[in-house]
N, C-alpha and C positions, 0 to 999 in steps of 0.2 A: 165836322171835319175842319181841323186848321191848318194853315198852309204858311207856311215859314219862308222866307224869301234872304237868301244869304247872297249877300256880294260877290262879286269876283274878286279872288284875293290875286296878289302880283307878288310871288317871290323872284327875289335879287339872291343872285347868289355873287361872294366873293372873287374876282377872276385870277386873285393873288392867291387864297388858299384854299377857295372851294365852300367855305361856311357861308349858311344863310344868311343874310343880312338884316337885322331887326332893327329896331329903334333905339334899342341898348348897345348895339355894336356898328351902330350909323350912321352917328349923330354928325358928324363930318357931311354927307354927301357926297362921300371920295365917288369922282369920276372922271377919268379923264378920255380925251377924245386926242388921237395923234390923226393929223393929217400927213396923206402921202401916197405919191402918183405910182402904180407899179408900172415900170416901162420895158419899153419890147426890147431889140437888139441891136435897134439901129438909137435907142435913147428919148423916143415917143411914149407920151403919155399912154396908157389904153383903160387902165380901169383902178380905180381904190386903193391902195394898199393900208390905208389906214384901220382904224377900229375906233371903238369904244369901249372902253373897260367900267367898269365898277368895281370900288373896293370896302372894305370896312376899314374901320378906322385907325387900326393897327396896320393894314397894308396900304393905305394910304398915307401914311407918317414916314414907310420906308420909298415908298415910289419918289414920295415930293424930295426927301431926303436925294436920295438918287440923283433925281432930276438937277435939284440944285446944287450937286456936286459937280455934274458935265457942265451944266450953266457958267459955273466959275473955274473951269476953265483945268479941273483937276484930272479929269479923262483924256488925255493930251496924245494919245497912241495912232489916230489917224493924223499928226501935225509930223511924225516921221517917214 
């Protein structure tokens, strides 16, 4: 009798488009983590609103992209 002993495997899947994340389309580490408070009615913290995402390396090129388009200042639509 032999007895084979398999790891626990961990899949990641993409949160931008849904694909499996491997080491050929992960090489990045795209992950980003948004913090943020959801609040009640009167304007108090109560619980999380943030997350953690995971991306592969093609939707983490447009997230950062994204990100660093509001960063400088080109998303300008809540300053009206």
């Amino acid at each position: 009798m032999t007895t084979t002993t398999v790891p626990a495997r961990t899949v990641t899947t993409c949160d931008g488009c849904g694909i499996e994340c491997t080491n050929k389309n992960r090489s990045r580490s795209g992950t980003m983590t948004l913090r943020a408070d959801q609040l009640d009615h009167q304007g108090t913290p109560i619980a999380n609103g943030g997350g953690i995402y995971d991306f592969c390396d093609h939707c983490v090129s447009l997230v950062m992209a994204a990100v660093l388009e509001v960063i400088a200042g080109k998303c300008r639509e809540h300053r009206t």
